[in-house]
Structures are given as C-alpha cells and as structure tokens.
MIMARNU-242325 format. One record per residue: residue number from 1; x, y, z of N, C-alpha, C, O, CB in turn; residue in three letters. Coordinates in pm, whole numbers, plus 50000, padded with zeros to 5 digits. Glycine has a CB too. Example, Ala and Ser with C-alpha at 12.3 -4.5 7.8 and 13.67 -1.06 7.14 Angstrom:
# MIMARNU-242325
<1 <51319 49431 50780> <51230 49550 50780> <51320 49670 50780> <51424 49668 50846> <51131 49553 50905> 'Ala'>,
<2 <51285 49775 50708> <51367 49894 50714> <51290 50003 50787> <51341 50114 50804> <51408 49940 50572> 'Ser'>,
END
This chain:
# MIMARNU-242325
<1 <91366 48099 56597> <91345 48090 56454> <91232 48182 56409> <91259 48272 56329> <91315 47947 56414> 'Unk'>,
<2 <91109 48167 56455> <91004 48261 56435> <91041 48387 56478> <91012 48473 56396> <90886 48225 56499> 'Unk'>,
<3 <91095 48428 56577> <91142 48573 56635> <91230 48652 56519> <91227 48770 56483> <91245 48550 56783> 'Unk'>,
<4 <91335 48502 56461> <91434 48571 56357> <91363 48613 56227> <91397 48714 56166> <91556 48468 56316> 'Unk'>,
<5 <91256 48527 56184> <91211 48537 56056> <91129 48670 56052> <91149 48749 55960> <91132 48410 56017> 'Unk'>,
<6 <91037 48696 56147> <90962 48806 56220> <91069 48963 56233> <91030 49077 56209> <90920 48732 56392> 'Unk'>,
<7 <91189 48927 56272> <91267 49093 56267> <91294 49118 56148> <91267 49223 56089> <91412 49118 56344> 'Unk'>,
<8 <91371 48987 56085> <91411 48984 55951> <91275 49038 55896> <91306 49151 55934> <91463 48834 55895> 'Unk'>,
<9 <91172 49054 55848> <91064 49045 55765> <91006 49202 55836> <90931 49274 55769> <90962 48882 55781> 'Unk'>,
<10 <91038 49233 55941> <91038 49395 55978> <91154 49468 55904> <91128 49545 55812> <91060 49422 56149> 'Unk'>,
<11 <91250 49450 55935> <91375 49502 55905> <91357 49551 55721> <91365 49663 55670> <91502 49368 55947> 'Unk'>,
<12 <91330 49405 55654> <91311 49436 55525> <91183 49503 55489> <91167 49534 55371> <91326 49326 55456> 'Unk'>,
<13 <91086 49530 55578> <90942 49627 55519> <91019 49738 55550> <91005 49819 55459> <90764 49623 55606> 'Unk'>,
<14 <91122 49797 55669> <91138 49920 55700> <91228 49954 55596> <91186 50036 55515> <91179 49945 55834> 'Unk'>,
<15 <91347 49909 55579> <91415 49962 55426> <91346 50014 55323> <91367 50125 55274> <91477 49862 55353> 'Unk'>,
<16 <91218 49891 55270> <91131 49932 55161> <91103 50058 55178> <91153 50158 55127> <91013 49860 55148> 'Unk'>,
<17 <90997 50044 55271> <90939 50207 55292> <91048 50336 55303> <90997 50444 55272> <90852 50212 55447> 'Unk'>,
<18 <91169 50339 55337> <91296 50440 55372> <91296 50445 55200> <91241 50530 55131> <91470 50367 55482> 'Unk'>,
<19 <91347 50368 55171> <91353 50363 55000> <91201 50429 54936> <91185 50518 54853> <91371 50171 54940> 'Unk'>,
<20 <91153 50391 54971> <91039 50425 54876> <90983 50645 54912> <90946 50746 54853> <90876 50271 54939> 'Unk'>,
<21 <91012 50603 55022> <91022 50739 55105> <91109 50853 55062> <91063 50965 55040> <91069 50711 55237> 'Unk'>,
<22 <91257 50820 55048> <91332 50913 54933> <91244 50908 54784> <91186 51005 54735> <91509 50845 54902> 'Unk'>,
<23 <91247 50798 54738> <91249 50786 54585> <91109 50961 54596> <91138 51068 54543> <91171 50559 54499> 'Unk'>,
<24 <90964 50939 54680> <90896 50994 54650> <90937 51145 54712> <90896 51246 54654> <90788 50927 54672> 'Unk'>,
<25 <91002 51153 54807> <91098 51282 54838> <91133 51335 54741> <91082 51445 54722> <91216 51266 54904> 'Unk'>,
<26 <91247 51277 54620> <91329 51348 54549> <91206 51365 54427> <91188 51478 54381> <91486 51269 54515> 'Unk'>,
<27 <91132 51266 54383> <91017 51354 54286> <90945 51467 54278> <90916 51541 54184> <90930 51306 54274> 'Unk'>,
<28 <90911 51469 54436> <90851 51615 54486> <90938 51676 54455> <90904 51763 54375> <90814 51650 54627> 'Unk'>,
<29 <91116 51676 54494> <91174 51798 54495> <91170 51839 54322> <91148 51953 54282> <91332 51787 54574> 'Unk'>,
<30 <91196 51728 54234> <91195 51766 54104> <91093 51786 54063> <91096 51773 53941> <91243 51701 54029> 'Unk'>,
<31 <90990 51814 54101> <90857 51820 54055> <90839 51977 54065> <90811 52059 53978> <90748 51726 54143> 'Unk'>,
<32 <90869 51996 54223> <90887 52157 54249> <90958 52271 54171> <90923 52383 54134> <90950 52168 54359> 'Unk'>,
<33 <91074 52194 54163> <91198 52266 54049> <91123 52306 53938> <91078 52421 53927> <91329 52156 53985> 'Unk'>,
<34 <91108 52219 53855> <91030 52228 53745> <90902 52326 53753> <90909 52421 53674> <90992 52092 53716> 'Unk'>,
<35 <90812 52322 53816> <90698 52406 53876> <90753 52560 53893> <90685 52656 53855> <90648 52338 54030> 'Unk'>,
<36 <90869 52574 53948> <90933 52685 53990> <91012 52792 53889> <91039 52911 53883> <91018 52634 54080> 'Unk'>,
<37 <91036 52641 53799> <91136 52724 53689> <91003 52751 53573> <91012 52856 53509> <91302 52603 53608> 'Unk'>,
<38 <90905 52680 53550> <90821 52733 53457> <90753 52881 53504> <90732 52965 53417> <90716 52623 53431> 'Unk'>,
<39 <90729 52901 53605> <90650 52989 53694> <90726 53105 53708> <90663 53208 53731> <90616 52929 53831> 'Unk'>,
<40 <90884 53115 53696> <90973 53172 53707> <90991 53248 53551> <90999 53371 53556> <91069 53081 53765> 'Unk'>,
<41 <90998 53196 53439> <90983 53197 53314> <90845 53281 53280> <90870 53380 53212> <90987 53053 53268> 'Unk'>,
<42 <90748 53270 53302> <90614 53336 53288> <90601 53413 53300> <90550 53495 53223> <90535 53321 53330> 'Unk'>,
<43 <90652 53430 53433> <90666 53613 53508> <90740 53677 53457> <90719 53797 53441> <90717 53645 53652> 'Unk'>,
<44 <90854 53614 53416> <90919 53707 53328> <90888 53720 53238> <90917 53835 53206> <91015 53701 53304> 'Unk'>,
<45 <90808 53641 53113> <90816 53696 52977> <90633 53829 53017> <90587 53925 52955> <90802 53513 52812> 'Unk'>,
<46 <90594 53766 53126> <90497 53879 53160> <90532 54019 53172> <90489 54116 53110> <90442 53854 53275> 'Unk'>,
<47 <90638 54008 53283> <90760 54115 53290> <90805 54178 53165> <90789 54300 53159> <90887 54051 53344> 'Unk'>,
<48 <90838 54143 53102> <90885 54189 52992> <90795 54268 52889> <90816 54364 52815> <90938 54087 52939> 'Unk'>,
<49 <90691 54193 52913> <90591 54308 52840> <90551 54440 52858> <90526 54513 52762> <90488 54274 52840> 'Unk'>,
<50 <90542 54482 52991> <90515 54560 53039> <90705 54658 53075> <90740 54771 53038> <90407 54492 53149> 'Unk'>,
<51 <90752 54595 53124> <90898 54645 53122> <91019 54549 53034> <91060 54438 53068> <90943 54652 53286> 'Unk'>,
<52 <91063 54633 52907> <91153 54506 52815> <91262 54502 52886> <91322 54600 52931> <91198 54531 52646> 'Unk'>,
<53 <91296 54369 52900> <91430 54346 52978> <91559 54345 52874> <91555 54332 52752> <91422 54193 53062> 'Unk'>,
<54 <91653 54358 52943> <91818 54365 52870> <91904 54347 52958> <91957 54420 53041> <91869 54499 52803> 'Unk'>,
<55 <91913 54206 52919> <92067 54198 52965> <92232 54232 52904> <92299 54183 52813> <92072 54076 52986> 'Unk'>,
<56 <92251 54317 52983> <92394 54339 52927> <92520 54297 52979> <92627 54350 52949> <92414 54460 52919> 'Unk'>,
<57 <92507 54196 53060> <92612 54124 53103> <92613 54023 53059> <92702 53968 53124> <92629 54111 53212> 'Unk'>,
<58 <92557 53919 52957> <92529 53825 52938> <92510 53802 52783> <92433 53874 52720> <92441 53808 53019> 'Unk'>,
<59 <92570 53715 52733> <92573 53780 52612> <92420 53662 52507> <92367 53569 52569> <92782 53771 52544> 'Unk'>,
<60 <92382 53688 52375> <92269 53598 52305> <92156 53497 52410> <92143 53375 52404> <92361 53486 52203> 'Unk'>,
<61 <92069 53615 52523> <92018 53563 52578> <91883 53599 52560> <91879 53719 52532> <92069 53563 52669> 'Unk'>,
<62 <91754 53541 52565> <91645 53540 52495> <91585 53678 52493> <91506 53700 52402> <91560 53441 52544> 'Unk'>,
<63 <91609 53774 52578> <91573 53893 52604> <91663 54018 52475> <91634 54131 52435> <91613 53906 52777> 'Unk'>,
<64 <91762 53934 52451> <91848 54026 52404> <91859 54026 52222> <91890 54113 52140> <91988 53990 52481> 'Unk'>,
<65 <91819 53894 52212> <91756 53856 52065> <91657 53926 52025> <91653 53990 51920> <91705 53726 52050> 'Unk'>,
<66 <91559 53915 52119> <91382 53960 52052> <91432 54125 52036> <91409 54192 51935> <91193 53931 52206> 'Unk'>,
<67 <91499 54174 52149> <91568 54370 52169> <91606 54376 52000> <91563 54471 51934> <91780 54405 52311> 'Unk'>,
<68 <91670 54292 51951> <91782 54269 51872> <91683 54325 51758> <91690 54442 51720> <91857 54105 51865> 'Unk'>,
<69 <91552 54195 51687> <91473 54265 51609> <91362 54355 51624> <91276 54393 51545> <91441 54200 51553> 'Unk'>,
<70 <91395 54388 51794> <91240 54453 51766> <91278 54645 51740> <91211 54737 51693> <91109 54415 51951> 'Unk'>,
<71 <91425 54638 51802> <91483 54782 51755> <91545 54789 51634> <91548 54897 51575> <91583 54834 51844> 'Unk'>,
<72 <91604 54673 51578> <91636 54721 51443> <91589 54646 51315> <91642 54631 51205> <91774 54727 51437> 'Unk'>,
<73 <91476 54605 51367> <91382 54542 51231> <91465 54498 51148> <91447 54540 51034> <91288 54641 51144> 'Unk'>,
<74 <91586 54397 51169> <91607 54289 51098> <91603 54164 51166> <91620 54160 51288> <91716 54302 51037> 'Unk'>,
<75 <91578 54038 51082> <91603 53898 51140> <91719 53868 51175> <91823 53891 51112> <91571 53799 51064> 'Unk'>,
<76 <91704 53810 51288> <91781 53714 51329> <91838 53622 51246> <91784 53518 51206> <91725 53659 51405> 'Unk'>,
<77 <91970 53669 51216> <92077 53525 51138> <92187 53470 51187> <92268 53543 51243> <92145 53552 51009> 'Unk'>,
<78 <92212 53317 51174> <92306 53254 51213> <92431 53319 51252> <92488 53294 51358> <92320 53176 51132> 'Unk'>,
<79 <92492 53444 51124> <92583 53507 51175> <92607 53570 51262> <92724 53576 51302> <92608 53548 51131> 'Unk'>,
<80 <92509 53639 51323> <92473 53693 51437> <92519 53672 51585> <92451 53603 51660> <92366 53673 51432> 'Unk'>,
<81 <92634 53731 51627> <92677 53673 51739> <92712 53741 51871> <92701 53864 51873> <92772 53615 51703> 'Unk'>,
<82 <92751 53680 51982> <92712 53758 52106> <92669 53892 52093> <92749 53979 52061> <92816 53765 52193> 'Unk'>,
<83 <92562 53913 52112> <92468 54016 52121> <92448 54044 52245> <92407 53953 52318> <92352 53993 52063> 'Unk'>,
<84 <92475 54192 52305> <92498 54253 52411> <92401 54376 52414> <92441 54470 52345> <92639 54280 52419> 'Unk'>,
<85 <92276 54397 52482> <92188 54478 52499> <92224 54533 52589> <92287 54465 52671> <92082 54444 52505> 'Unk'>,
<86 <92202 54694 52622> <92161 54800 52723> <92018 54881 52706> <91946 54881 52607> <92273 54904 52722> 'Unk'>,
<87 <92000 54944 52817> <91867 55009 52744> <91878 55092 52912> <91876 55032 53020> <91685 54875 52680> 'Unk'>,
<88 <91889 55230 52895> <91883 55317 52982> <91729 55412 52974> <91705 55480 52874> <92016 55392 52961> 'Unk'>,
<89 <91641 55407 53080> <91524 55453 53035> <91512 55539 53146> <91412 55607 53124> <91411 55354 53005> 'Unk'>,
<90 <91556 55568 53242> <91606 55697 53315> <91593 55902 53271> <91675 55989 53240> <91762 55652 53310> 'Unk'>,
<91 <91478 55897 53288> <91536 56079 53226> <91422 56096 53138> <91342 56008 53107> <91717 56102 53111> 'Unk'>,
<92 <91421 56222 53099> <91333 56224 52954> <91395 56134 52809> <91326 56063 52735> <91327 56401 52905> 'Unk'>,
<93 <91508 56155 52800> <91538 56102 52700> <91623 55926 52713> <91708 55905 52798> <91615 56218 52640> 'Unk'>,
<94 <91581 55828 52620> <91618 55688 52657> <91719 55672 52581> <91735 55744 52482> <91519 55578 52640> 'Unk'>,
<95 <91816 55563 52620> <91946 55508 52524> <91951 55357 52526> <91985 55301 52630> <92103 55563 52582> 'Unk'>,
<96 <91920 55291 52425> <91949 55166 52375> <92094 55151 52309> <92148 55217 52220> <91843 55135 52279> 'Unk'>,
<97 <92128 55067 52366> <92312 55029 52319> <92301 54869 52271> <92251 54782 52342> <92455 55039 52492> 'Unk'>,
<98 <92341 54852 52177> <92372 54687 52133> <92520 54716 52080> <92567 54824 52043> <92250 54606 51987> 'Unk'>,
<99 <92593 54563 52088> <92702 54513 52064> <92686 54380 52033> <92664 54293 52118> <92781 54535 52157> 'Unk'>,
<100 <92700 54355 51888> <92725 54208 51817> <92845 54225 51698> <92912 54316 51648> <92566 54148 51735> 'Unk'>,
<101 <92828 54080 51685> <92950 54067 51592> <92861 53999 51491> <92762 53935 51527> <93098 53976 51648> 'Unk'>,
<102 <92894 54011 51366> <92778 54003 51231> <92845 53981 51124> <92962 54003 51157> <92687 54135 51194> 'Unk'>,
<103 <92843 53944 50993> <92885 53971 50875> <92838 54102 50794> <92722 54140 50809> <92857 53865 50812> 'Unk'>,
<104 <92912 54162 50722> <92905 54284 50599> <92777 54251 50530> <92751 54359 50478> <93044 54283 50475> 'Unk'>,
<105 <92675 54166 50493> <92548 54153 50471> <92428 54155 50567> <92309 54162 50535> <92549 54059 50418> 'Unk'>,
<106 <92468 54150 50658> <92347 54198 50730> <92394 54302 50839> <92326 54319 50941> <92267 54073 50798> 'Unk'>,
<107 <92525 54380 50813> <92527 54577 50819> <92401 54561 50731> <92281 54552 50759> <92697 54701 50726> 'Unk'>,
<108 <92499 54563 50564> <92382 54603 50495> <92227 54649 50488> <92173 54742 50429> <92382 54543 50454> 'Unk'>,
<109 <92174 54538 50580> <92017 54456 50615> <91978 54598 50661> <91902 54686 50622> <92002 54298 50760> 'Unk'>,
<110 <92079 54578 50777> <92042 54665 50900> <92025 54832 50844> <91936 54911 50874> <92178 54649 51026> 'Unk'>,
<111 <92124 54850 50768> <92178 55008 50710> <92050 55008 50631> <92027 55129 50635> <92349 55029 50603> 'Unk'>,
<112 <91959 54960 50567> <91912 54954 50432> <91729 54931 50522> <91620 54944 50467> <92005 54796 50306> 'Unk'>,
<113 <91748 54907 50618> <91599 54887 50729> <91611 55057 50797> <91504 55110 50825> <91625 54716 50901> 'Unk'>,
<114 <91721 55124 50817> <91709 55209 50895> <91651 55339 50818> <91629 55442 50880> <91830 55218 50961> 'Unk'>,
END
C-alpha cells in the first residue's frame, strides 16, 4: 500500500514536470521566433536605407509601397493595386520599373507631380 501510494505520487510528479518541461520548451521556441522575426525586420528596414530594396516578384509589399511614393511623389491610395517594383542599379546609368493597376485620377496625380 505505501510502496503503491509512493510510485503513484512519483509517477504523477514526473508527468508534471514532462508537462511543465514542454509547456516551457515551446515558450522559448516562441519567444525565439518572435526575437528573430523582429531582429530580422530591423536589419532590413536598416538595409534598406543604405541599399532600397524591390521586390519584383511579389506584388504590394512594404518595400514596394514606400519605392511607390518615394519615386513618384504621389500618395498612396486605396486604388492602388499590385504594385510591382524593379530597380536595376548596375552600370553608370540606373532603371526603376513599376507596374500597378490604379484609377484615371491618380494617372492624373501622377502625370501632374511629374
């Protein structure tokens, strides 16, 4: 009886701790993630300062927005859609390429900024 109550009363501390042992496992791992993806994010918008990024496989992605007004000095509007940056800086001379889809008022914007 004492022997049983005694394994039993091991048995259930060792589960606890196994349990408690993941639970604090998987926090670390999400803790890391998070740590990794902010840290990951930083460097890049650091990155970017110094070299502007463009994605052109990818379409209304945060790199490709800011490209969006900072080469053609208009805002950003709702109509504004998949936006597709290039930017060839190779050579003496550079080539910026965009591809969006927009409404006839903000051509306008754009025609009337240039």
């Amino acid at each position: 009886m004492l022997i049983n109550n005694i394994f039993t009363s091991i048995m259930i501390l060792i589960c606890l701790m196994v349990c408690s042992c993941n639970r604090i496992k998987n926090k670390g791992k999400e803790i890391a993630e998070q740590v990794e993806t902010k840290v990951k994010n930083e460097s890049n918008d650091l990155l970017d300062k110094l070299f502007p990024a463009f994605d052109a496989y990818e379409s209304d992605t945060k790199y490709n927005k800011e490209r969006f007004f900072e080469y053609l000095s208009v805002e950003l509007t709702p109509d504004v859609k998949d936006i597709y940056c290039y930017g060839d800086f190779i050579g003496v001379d550079y080539k910026v390429l965009f591809t969006f889809i927009c409404d006839a008022t903000t051509i306008h914007r754009i025609l009337s900024a240039i």
